[in-house]
Backbone as CSV, one residue per row, in Angstrom:
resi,resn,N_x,N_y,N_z,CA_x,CA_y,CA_z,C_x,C_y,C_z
1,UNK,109.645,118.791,79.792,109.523,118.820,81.252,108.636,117.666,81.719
2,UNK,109.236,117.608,82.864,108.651,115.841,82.930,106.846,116.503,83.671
3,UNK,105.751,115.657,83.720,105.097,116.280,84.548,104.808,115.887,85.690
4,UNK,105.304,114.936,86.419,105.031,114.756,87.708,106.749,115.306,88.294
5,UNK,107.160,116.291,87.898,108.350,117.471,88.689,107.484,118.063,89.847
6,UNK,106.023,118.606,89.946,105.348,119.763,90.098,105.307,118.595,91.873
7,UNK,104.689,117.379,91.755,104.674,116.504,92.766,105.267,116.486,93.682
8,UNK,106.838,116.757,93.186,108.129,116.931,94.402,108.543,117.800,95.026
9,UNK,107.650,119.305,94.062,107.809,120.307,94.828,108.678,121.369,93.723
10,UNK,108.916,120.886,92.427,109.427,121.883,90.898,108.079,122.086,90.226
11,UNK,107.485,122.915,90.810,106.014,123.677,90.243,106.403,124.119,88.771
12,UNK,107.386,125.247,89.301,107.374,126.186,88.437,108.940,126.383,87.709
13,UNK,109.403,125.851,87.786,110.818,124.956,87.192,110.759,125.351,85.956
14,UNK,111.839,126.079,85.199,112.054,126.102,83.800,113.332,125.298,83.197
15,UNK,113.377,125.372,82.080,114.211,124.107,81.530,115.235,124.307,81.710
16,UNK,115.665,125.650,81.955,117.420,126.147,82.014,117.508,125.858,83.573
17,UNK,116.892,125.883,84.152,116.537,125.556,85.766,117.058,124.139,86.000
18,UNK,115.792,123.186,85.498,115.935,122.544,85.102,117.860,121.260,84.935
19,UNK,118.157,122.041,84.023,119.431,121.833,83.530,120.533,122.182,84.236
20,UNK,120.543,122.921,85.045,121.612,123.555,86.295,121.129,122.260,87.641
21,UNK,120.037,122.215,87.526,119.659,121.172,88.777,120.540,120.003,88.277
22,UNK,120.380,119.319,86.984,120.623,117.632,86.854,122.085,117.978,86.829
23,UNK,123.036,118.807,86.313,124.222,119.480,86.894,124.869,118.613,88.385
24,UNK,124.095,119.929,89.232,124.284,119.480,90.323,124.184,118.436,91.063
25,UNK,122.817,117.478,90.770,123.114,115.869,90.801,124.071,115.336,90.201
26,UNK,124.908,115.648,89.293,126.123,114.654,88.645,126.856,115.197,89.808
27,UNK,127.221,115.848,90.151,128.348,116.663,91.101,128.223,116.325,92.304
28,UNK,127.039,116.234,92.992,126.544,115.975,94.518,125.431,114.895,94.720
29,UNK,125.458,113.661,94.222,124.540,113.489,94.482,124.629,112.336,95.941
30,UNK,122.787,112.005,96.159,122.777,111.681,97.635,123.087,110.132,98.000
31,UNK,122.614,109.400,96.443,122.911,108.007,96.092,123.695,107.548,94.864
32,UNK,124.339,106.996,94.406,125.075,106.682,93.394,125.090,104.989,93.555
33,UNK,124.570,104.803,92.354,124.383,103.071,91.942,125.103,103.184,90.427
34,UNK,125.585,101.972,90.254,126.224,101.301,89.048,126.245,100.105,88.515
35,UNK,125.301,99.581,87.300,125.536,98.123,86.914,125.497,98.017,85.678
36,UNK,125.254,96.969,84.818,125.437,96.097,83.949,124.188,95.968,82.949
37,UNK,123.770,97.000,82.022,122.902,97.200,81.428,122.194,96.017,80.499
38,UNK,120.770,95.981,79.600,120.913,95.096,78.923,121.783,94.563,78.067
39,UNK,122.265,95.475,77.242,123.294,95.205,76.590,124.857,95.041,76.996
40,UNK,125.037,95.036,78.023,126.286,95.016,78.280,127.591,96.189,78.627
41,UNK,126.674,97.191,78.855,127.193,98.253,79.037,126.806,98.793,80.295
42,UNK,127.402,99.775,80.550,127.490,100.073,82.723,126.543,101.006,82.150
43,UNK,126.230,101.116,83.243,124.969,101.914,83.597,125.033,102.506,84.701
44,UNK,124.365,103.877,84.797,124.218,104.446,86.707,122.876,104.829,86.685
45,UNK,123.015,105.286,87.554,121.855,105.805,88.478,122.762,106.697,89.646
46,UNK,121.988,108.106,89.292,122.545,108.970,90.245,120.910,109.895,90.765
47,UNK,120.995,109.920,92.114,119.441,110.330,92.661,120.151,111.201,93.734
48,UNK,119.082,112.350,93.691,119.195,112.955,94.753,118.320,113.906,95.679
49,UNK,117.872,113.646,97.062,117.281,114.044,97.784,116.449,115.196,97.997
50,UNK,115.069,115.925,97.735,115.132,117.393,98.105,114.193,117.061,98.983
51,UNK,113.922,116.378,100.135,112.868,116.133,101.255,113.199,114.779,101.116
52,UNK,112.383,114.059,102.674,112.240,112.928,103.210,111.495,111.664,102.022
53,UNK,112.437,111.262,101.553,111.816,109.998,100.609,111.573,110.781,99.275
54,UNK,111.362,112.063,98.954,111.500,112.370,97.588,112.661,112.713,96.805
55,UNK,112.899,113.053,95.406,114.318,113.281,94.771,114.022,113.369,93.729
56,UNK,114.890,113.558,92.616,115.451,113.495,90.985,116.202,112.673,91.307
57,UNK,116.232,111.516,89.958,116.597,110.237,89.640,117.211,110.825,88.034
58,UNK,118.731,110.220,88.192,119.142,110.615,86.455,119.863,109.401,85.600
59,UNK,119.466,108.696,85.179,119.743,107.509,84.581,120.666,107.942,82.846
60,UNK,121.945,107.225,83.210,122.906,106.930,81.706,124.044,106.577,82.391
61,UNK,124.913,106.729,81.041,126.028,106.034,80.859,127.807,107.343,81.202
62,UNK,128.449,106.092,81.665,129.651,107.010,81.864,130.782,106.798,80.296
63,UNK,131.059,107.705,80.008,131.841,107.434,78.738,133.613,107.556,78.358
64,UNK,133.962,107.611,77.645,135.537,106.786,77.816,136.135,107.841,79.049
65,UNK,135.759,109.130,79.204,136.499,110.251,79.935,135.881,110.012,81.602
66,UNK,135.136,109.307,81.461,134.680,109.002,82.884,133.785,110.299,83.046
67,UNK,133.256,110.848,82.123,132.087,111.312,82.603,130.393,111.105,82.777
68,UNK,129.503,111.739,83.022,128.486,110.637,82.950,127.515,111.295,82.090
69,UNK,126.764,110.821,81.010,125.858,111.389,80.184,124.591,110.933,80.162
70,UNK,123.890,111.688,80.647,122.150,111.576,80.940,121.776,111.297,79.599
71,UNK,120.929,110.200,80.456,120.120,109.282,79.174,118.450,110.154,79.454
72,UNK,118.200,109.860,80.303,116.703,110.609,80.687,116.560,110.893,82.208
73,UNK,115.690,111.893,82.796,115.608,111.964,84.426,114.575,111.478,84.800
74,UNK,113.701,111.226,85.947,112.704,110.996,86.562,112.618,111.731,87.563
75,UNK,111.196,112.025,88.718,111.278,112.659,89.799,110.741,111.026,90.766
76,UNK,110.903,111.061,91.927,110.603,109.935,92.782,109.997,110.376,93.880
77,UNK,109.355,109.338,94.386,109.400,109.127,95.457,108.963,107.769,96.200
78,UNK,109.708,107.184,97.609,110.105,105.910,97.748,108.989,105.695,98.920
79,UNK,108.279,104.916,98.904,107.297,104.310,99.768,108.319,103.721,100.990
80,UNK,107.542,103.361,102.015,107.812,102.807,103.130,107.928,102.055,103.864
81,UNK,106.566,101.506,103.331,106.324,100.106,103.853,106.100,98.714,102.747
82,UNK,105.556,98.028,103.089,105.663,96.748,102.517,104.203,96.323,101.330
83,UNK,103.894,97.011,100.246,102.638,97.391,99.660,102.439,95.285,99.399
84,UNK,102.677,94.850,99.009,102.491,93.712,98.237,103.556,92.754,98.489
85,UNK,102.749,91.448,99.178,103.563,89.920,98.845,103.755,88.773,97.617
86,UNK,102.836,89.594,97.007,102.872,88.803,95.326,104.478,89.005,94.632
87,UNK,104.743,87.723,93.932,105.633,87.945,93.025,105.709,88.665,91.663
88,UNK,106.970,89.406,91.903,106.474,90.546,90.542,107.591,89.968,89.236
89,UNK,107.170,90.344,88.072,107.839,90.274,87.215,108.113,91.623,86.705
90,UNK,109.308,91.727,85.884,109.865,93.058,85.321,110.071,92.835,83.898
91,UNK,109.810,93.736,83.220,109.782,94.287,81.763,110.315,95.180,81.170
92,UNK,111.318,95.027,79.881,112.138,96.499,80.096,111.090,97.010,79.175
93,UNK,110.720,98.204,78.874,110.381,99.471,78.157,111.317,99.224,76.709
94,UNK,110.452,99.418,75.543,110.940,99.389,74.347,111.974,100.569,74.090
95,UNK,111.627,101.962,74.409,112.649,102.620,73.890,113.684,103.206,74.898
96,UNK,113.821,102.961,76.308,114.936,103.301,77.004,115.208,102.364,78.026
97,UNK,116.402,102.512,78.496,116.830,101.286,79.822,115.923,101.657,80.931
98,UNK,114.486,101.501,81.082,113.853,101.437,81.954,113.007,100.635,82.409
99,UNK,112.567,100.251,83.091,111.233,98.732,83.347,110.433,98.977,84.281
100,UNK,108.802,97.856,84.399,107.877,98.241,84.756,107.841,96.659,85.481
101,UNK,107.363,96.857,86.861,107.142,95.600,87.411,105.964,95.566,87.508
102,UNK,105.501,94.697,87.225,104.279,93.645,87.225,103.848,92.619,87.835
103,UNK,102.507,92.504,88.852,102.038,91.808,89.477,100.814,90.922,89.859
104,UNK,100.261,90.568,90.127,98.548,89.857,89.832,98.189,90.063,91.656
105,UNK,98.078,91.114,92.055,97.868,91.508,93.525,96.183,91.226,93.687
106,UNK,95.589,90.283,94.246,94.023,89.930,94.792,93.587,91.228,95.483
107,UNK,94.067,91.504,95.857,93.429,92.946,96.594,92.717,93.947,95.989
108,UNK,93.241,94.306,95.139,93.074,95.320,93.897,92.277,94.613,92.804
109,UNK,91.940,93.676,92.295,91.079,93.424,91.276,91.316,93.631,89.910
110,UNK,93.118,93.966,90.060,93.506,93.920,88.653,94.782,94.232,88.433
111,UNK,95.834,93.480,87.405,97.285,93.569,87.170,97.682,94.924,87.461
112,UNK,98.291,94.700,88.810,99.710,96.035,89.057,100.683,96.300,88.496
113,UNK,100.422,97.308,87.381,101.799,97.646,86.791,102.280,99.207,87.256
114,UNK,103.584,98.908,88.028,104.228,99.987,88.091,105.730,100.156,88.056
115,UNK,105.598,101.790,87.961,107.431,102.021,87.461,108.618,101.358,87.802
116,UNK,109.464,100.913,87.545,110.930,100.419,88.506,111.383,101.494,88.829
117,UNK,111.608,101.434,90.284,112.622,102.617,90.849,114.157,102.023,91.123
118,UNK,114.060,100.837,91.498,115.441,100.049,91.782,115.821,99.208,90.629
119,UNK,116.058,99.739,89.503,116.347,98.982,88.364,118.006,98.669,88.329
120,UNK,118.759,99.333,89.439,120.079,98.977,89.142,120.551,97.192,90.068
121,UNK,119.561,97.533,91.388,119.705,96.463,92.061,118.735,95.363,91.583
122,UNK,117.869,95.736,90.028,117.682,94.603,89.649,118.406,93.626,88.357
123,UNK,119.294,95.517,87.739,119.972,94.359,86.879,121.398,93.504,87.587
124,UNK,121.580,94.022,88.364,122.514,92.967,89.807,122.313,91.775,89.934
125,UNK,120.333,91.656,90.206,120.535,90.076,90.476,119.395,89.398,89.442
126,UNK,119.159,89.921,88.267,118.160,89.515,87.440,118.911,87.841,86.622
127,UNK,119.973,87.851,86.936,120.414,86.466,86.057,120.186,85.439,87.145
128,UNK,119.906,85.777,88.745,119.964,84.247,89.927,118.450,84.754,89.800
129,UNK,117.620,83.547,89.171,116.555,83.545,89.399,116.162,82.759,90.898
130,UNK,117.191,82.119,91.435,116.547,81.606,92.793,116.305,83.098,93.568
131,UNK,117.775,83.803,93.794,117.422,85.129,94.443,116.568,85.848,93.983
132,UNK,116.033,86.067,93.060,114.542,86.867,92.749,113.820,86.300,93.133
133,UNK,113.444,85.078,93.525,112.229,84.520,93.710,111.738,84.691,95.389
134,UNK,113.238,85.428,96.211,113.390,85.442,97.692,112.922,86.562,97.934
135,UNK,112.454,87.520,96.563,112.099,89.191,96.930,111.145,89.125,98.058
136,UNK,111.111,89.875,99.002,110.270,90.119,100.459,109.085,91.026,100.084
137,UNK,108.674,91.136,98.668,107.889,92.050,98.534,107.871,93.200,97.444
138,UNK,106.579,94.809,97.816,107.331,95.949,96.856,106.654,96.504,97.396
139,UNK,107.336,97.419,97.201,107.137,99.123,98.097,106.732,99.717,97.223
140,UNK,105.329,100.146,97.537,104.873,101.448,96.204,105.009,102.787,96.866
141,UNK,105.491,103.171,96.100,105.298,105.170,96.062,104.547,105.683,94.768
142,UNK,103.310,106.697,94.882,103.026,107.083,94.071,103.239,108.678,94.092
143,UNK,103.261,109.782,92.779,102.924,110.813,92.801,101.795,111.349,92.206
144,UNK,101.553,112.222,92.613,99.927,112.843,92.108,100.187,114.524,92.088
145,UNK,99.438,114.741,90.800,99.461,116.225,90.426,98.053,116.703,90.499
146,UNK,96.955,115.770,90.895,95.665,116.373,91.416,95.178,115.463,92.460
147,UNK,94.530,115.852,93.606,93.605,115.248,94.490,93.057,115.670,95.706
148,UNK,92.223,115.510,96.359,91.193,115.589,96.811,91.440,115.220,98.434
149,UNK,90.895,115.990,99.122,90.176,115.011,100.341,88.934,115.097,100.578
150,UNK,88.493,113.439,101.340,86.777,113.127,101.450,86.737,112.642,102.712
151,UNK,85.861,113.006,102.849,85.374,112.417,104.718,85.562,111.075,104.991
152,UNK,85.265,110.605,105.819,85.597,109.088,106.257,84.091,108.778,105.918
153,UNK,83.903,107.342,105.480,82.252,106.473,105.245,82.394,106.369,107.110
154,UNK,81.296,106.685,107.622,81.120,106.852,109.091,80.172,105.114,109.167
155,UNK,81.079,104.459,110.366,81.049,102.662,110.356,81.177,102.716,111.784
156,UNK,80.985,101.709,111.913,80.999,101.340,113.752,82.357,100.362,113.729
157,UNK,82.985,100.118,114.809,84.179,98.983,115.023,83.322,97.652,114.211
158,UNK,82.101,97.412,114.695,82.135,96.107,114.602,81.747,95.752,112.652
159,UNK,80.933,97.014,112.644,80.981,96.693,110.670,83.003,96.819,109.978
160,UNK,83.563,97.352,110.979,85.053,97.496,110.255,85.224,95.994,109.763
161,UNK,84.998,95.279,111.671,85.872,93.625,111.937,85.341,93.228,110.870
162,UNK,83.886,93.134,110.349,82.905,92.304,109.380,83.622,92.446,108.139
163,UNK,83.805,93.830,107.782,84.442,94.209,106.596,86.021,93.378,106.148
164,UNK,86.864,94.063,106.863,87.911,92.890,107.253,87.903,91.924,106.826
165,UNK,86.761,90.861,107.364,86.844,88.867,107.744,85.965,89.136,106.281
166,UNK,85.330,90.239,105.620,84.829,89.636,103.835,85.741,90.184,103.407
167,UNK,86.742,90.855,103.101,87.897,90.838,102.644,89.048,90.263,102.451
168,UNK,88.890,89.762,103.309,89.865,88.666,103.672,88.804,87.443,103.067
169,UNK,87.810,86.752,103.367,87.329,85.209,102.433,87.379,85.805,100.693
170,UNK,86.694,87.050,100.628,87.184,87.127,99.175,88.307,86.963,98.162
171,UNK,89.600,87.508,99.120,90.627,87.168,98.628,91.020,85.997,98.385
172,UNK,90.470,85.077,99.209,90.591,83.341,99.645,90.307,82.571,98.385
173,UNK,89.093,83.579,98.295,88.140,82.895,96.952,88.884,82.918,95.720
174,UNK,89.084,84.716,95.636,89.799,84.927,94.052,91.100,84.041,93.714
175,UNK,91.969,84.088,95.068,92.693,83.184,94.524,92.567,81.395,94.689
176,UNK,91.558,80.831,95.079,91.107,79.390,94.814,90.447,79.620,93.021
177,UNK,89.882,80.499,92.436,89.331,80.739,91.326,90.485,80.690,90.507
178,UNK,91.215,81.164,90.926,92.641,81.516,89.571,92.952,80.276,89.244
179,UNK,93.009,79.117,90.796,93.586,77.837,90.299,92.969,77.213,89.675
180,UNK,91.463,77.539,89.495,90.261,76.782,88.404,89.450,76.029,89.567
181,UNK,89.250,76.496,90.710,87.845,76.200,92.002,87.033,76.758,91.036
182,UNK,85.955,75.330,90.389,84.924,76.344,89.801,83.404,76.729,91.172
183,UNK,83.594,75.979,92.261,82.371,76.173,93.294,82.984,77.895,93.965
184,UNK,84.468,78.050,93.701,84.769,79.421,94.066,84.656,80.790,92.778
185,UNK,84.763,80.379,91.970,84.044,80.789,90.331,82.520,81.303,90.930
186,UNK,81.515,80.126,91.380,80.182,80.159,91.639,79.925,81.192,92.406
187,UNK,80.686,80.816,93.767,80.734,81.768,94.911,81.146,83.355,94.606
188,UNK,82.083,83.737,93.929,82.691,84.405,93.703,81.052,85.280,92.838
189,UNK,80.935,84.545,91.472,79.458,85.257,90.954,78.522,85.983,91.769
190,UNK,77.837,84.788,92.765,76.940,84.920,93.426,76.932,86.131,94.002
191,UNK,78.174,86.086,94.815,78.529,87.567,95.414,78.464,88.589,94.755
192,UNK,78.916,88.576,93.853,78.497,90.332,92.416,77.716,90.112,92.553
193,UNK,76.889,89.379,92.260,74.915,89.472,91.689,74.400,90.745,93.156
194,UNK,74.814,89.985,94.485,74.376,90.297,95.560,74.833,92.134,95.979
195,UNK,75.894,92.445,95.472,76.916,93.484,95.108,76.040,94.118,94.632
196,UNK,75.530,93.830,93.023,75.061,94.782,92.312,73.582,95.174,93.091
197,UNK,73.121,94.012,93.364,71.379,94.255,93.755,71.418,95.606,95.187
198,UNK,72.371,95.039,95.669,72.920,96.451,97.052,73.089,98.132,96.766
199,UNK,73.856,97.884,95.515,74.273,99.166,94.822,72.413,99.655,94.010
200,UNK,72.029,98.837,93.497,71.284,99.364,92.536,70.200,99.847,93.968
201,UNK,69.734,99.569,94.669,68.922,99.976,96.320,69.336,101.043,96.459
202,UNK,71.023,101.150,97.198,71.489,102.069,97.563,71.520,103.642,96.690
203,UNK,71.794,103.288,95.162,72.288,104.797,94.742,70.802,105.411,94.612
204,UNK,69.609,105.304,94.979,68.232,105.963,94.686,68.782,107.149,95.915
205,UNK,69.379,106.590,97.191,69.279,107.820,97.859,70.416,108.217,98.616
206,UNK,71.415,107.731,97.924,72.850,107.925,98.624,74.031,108.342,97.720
207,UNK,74.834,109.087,98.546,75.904,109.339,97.274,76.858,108.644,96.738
208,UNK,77.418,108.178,95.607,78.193,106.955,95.535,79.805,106.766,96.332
209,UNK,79.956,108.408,96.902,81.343,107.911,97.685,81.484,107.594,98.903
210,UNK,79.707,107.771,99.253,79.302,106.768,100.830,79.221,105.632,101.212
211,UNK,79.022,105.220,99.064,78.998,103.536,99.234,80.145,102.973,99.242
212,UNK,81.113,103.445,98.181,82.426,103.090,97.361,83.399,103.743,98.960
213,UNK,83.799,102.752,99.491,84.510,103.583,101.038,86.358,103.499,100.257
214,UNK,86.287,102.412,98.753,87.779,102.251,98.407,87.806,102.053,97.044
215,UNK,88.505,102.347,95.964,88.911,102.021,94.465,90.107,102.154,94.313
216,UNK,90.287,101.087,93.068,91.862,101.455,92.564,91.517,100.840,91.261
217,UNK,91.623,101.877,90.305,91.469,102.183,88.803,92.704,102.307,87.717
218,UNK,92.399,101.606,86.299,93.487,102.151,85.775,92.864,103.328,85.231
219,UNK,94.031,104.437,84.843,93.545,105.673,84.451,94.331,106.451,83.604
220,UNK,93.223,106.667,82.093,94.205,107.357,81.249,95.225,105.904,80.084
221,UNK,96.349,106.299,79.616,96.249,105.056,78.482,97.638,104.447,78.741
222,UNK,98.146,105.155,79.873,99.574,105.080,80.529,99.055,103.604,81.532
223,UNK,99.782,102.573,81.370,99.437,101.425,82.034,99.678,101.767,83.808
224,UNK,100.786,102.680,84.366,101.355,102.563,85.353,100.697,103.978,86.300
225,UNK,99.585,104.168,85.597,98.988,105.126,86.198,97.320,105.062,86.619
226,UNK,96.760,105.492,87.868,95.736,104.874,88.696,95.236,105.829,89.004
227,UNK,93.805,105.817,88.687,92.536,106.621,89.921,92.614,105.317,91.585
228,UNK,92.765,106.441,92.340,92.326,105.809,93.668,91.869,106.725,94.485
229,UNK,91.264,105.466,95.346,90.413,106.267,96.303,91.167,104.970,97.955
230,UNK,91.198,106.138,98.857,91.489,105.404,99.955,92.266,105.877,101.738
231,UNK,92.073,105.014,102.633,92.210,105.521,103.988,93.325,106.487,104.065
232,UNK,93.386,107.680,104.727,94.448,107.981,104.871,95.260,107.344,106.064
233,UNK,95.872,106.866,106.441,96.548,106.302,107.537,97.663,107.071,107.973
234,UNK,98.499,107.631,107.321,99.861,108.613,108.542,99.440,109.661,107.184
235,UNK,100.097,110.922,107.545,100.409,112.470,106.722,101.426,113.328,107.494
236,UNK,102.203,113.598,106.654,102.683,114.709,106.792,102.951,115.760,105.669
237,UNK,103.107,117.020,106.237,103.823,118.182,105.657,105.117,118.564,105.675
238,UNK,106.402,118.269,104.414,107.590,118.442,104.670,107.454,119.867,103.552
239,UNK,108.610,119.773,103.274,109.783,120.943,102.293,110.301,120.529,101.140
240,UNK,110.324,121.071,100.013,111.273,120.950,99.270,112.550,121.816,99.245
241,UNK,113.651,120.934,99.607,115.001,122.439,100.436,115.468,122.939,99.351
242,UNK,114.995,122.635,97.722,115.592,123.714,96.550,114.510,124.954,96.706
243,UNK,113.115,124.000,96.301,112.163,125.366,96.107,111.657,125.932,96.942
244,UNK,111.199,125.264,98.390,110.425,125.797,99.785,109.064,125.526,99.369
245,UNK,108.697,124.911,98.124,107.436,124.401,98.342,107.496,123.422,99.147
246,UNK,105.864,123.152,99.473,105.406,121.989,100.822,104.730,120.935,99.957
247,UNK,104.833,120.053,100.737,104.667,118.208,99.898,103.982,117.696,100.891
248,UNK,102.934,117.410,100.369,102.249,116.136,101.709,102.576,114.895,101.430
249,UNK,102.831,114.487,101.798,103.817,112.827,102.082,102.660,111.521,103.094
250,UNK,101.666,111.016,102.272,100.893,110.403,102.530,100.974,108.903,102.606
251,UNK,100.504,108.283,103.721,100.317,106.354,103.735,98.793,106.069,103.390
252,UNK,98.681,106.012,102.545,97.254,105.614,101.957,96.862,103.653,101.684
253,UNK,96.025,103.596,102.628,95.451,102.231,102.075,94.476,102.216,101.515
254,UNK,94.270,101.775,100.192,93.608,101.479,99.360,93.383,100.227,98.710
255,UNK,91.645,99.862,99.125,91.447,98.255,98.921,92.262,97.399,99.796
256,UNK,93.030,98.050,100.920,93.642,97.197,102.514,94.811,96.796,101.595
257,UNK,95.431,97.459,100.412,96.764,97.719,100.135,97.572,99.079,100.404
258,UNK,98.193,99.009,101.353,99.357,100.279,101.815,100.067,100.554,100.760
259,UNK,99.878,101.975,100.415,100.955,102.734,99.603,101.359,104.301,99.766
260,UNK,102.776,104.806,99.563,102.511,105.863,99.815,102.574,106.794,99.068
261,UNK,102.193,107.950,99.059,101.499,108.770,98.082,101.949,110.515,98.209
262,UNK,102.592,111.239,97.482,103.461,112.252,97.693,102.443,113.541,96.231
263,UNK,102.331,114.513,96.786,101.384,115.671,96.307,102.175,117.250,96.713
264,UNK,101.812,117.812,96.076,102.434,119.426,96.343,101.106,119.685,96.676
265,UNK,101.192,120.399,97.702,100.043,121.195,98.552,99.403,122.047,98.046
266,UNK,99.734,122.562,96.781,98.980,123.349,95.461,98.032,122.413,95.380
267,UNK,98.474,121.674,94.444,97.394,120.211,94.156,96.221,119.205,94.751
268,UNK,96.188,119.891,95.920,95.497,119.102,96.836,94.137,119.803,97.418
269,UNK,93.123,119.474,97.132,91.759,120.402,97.482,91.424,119.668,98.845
270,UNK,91.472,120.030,100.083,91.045,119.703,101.190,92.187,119.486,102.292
271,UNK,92.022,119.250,103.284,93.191,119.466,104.542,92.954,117.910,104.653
272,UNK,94.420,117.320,104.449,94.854,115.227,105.050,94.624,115.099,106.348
273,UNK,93.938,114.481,107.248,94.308,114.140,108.250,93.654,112.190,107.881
274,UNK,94.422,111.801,109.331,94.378,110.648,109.197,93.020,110.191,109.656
275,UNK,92.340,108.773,109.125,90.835,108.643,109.121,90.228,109.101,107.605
276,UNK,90.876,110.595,107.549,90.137,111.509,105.814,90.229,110.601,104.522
277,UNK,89.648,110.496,103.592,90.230,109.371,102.359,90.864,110.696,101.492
278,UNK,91.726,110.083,100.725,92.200,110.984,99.343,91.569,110.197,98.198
279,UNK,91.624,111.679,97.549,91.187,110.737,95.775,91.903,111.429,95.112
280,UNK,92.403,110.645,93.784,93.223,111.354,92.909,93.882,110.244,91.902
281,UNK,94.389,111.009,91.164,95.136,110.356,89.591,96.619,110.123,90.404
282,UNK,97.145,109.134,90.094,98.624,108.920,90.419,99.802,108.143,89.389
283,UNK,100.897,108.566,89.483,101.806,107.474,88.869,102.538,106.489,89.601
284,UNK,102.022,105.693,89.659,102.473,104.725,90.626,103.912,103.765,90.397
285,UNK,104.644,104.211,91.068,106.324,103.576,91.488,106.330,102.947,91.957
286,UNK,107.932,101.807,92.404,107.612,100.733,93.407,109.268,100.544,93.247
287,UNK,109.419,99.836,94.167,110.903,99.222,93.937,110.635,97.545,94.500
288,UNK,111.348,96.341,94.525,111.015,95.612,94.521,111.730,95.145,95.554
289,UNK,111.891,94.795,96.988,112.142,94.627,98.223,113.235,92.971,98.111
290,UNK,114.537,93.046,97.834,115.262,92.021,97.331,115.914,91.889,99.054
291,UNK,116.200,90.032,99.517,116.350,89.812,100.755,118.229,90.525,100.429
292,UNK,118.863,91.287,101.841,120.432,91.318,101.986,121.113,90.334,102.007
């Protein structure tokens, strides 16, 4: 049993359950994709809907009778908006037709690796490397089987703007550093030194999630999976129309990267509203935003 099922709203799902469901996705499902595997063999992708942006994803092959035989399933869910302008690269996974895109995002402070959700529309155009290079972006969706809500770090407008305009020169910096700016190397130091001396003041009488207002962590030994911490920006409460469990369906910015973020309302210790931060373990998805 996979374990982020419980995320979409299959808490309590047994395997014969289970098995009648991926059934019914071969039979009905809400999307149907088809391409051209590594090896040379067709491939699908059959997904299907149980709420707004979430689903079961069932990946294999159709065989001489034209039927289709599950290779492995996934549960999903598809972000919204536009998480990242960096160029990503993709990687297939050693033991099944699956891949992980990969990115060097400044925001975050460290290589984004996450799941492929659109792996059919990438083995489509993975041989025109000009058209990959036109991708508009990637949409992250994550799921989470534990997390939290925390109050807002209480700021005035004008420490936001401040915050902002050093977020923005930092980024400026890290990436003048990548190209080998060693006076942005310097700069870049200086600033930790100044970082740490703040923190080491601050934690004598403050709590550290008053200081820390954002994180994004790797977590655990799974590359594509993250501790974060961050704004809530939109929430809602939908349905799952198999089970009638409820899903909070979250836009979380974290580190002033938008992503969105999907939880079963079991899982979640505190009431979302927007302003509130979430914290929590996630598996972070993405699909990779290719121009029409």
């Amino acid at each position: 049993m996979h374990k982020f099922l419980r995320a979409v709203g299959f808490s309590n799902i047994k395997k014969e359950e289970l098995e009648i469901l991926c059934r019914e996705i071969v039979k009905h499902p809400t999307v149907q994709k088809v391409s051209t595997d590594s090896e040379g063999n067709e491939f699908a992708e059959l997904s299907r809907e149980y709420g707004d942006f979430f689903g079961i994803s069932l990946r294999g092959v159709y065989n001489e009778k034209d039927e289709f035989q599950t290779e492995y399933y996934y549960p999903y869910f598809c972000g919204t908006q536009i998480s990242s302008h960096e160029i990503a690269e993709v990687e297939k996974h050693a033991e099944k037709e699956s891949y992980a895109g990969i990115c060097d995002e400044v925001k975050i402070g460290v290589t984004l690796i996450f799941y492929l959700q659109n792996v059919i529309d990438y083995l489509a155009v993975k041989e025109n490397k000009k058209y990959m290079r036109l991708a508009e972006g990637i949409i992250l969706g994550a799921l989470s089987t534990e997390g939290k809500i925390l109050l807002p770090v209480n700021k005035t407008e004008q420490q936001e703007k401040q915050k902002k305009k050093q977020s923005s020169d930092r980024n400026c910096l890290i990436a003048a550093a990548r190209e080998g700016d060693e006076d942005a190397i310097e700069n870049l130091t200086l600033e930790d030194m100044d970082t740490y001396s703040m923190l080491s003041r601050r934690i004598t009488h403050e709590d550290v999630l008053s200081i820390v207002e954002s994180y994004f962590m790797p977590y655990g030994i799974e590359s594509d999976q993250y501790s974060i911490l961050g704004e809530i920006m939109d929430c809602q409460l939908v349905t799952n129309n198999w089970t009638g469990e409820n899903i909070y369906e979250m836009q979380v910015s974290c580190n002033g990267m938008m992503m969105g973020v999907c939880i079963n309302q079991k899982d979640l210790l505190g009431e979302p509203q927007v302003g509130r931060r979430f914290k929590g373990n996630v598996w972070m998805q993405g699909s990779i935003k290719y121009m029409d």
